[in-house]
C-alpha positions in Angstrom: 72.2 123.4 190.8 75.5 124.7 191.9 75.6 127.7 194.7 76.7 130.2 192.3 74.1 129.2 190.0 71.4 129.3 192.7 72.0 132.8 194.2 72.6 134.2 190.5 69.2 133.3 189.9 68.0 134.6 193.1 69.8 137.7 192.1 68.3 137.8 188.7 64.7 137.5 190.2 65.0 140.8 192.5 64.4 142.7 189.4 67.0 145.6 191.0 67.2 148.5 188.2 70.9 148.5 188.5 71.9 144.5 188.0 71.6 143.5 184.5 71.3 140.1 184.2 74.0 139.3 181.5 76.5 141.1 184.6 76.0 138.6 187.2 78.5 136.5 186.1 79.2 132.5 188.0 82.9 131.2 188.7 84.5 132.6 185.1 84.9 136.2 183.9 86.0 136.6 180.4 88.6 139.0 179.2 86.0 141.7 178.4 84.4 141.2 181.4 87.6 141.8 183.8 88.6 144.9 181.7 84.8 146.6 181.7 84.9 149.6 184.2 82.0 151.1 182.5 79.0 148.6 183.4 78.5 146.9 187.1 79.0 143.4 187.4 78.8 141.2 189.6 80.8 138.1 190.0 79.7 135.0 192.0 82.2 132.5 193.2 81.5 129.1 195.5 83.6 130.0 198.7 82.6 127.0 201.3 80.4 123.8 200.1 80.9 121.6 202.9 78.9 119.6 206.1 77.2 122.2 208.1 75.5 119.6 211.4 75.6 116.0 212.0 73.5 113.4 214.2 73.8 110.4 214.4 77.0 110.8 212.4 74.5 111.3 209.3 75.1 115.2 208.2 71.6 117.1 208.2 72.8 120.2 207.1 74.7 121.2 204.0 76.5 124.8 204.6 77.3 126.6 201.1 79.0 130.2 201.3 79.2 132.5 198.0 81.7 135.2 197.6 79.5 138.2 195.7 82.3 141.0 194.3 80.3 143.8 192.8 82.5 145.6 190.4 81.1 149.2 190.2 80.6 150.9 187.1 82.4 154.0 186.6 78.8 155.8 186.1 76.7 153.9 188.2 72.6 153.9 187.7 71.7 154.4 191.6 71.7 157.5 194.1 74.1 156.0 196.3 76.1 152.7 196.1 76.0 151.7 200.0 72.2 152.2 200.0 71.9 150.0 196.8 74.2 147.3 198.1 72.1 147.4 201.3 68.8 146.9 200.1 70.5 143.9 197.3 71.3 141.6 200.4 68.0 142.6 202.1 66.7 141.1 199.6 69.1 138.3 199.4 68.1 137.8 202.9 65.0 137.5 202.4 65.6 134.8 199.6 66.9 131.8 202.2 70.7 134.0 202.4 72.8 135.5 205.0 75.2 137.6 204.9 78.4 136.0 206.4 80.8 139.2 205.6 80.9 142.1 204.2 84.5 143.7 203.5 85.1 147.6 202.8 84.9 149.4 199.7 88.2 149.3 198.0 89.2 151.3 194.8 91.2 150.1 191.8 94.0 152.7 191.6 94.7 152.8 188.1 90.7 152.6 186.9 88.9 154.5 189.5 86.6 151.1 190.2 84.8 150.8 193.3 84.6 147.1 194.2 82.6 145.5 197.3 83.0 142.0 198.4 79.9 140.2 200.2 80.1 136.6 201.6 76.9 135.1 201.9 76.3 132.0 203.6 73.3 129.2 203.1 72.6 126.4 205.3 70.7 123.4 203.2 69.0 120.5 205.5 69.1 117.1 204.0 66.7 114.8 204.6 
């Protein structure tokens, strides 16, 4: 399973009122999808899938990093935006993820769109 894949599905599972499923979107948006400044969507691209630890020049760790980009809808269903995005990567955390980065609100000048970009980071041991 690729790293986008996994944390979408990790996503998916939190069950948060506010992420539809069919928004969290993996590595391609379509047309539609770049253009929708009504619903929030969330975008998932693989950032860092490389070695993480070595011994015994045999890697033992795995170290993938995600970059999340929540695209705001212009009507959001949630009392305040920070508080939602905080308790989504508690409960990232909580799901094997850390969060790596987490960069400032901007806003899209010409649409009004509030966008937040999260890096999270995984560590995977091979055996």
């Amino acid at each position: 399973m690729m790293p986008v894949d996994m944390l979408a599905k990790n996503i998916i599972s939190i069950n948060l009122p506010w992420i539809e499923p069919a928004n969290v979107i993996c590595t391609n948006m379509t047309a539609d999808q770049k253009n929708d400044v009504d619903n929030t969507i969330l975008f998932l691209t693989e950032a860092t899938n490389q070695p993480a630890n070595y011994s015994n020049d045999t890697i033992k760790r795995w170290q993938l990093v995600v970059e999340l980009q929540i695209f705001w809808g212009s009507e959001p269903d949630v009392d305040n935006i920070q508080t939602a995005e905080i308790k989504l990567m508690r409960k990232i955390i909580d799901q094997g993820w850390l969060v790596e980065q987490s960069s400032p609100h901007t806003t899209d000048p010409d649409t009004g769109q509030i966008t937040k970009t999260i890096y999270l980071i995984r560590n995977e041991e091979i055996k």
